[in-house]
VEXTORKOL-647838 format. One record per residue (C-alpha): residue in three letters; x, y, z. Coordinates in Angstrom, 1 decimal. Each point is the difference from the previous one (the first is absolute). Layout:
rec code->ALA c1->X c2->Y c3->Z
...
END
This chain:
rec code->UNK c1->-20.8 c2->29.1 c3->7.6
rec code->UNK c1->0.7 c2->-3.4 c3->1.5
rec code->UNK c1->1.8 c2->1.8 c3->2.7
rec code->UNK c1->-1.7 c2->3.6 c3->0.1
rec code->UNK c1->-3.8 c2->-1.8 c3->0.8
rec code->UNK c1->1.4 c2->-1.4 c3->3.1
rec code->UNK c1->1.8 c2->2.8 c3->0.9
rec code->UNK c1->-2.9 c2->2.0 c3->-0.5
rec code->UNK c1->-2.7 c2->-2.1 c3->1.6
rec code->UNK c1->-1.9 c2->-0.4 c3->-3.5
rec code->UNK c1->-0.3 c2->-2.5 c3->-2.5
rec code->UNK c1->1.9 c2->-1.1 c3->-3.1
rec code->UNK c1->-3.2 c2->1.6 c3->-1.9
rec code->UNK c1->-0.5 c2->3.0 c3->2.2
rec code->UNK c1->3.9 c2->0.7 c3->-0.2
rec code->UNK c1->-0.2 c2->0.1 c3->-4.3
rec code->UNK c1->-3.0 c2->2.1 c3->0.2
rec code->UNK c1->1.6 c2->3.0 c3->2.8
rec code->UNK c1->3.6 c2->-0.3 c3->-0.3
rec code->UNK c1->-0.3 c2->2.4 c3->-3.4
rec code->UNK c1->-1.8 c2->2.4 c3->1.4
rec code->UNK c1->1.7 c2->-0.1 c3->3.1
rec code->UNK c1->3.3 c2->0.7 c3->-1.8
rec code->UNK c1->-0.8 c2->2.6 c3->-3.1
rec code->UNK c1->0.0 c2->-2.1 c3->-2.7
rec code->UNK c1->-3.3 c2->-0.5 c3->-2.2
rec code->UNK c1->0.9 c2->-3.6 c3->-1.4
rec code->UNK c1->2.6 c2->-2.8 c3->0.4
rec code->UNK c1->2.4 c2->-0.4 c3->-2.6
rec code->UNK c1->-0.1 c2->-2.5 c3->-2.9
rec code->UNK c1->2.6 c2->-2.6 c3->-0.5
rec code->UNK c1->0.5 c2->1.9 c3->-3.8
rec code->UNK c1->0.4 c2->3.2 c3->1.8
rec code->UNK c1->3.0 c2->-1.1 c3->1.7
rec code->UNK c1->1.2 c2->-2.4 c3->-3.3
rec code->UNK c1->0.0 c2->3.1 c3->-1.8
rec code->UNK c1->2.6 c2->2.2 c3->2.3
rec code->UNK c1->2.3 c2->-3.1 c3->0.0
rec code->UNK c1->-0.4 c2->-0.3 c3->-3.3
rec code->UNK c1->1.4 c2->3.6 c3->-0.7
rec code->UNK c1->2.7 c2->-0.3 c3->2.8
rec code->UNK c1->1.2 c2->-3.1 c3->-2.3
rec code->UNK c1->0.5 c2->1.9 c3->-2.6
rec code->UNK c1->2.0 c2->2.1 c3->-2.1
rec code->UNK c1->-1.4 c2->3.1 c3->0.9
rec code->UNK c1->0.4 c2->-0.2 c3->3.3
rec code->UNK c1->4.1 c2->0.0 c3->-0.2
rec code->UNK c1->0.6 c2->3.1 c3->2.1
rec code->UNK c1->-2.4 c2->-1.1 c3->2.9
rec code->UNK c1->2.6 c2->-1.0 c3->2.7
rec code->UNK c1->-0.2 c2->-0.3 c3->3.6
rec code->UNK c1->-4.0 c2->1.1 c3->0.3
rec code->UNK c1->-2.5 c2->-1.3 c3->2.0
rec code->UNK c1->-3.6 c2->-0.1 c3->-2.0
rec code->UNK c1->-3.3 c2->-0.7 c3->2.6
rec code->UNK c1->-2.8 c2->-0.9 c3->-2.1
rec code->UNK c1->-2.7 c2->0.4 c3->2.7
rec code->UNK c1->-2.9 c2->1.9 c3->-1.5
rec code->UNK c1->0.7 c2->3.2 c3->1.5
rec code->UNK c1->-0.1 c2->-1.2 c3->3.7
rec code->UNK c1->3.1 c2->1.3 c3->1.0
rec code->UNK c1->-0.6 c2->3.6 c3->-1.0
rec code->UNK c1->3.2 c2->2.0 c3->-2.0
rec code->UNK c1->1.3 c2->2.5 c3->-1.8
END
C-alpha cells in the first residue's frame, strides 16, 4: 500500500480501506492463512505437487 496510495493519489489509510473492494476480495489475508498452505506444501502429503504455481489472493484474480 506504501506504493499503491501514491500511485493512486490517496492515503496509506484510504488505500487499506478501497483497495479490497476495488479488487474483489472481501478481506486481507492473515499471516496463519498463508502459514497454513506452507505448512501443507512442507509436508508429506504434498509429495506429488511439482512444478505448480499456487496464488493465494482471496479470489481477486478470478479462475476456474
Amino acid at each position: 500500500m506504501e506504493k499503491y496510495a501514491p500511485a493512486h493519489n490517496i492515503t496509506f489509510e484510504e488505500a487499506m480501506e478501497k483497495f479490497p473492494a476495488q479488487t474483489g476480495i472481501d478481506r486481507y489475508g492473515q499471516p496463519e492463512e498463508i502459514a497454513e498452505l506452507m505448512a501443507f506444501l512442507v509436508s508429506p502429503q504434498a509429495k506429488w505437487m511439482t512444478g505448480s504455481a499456487v496464488r493465494m489472493d482471496g479470489g481477486e484474480i478470478k479462475g476456474v
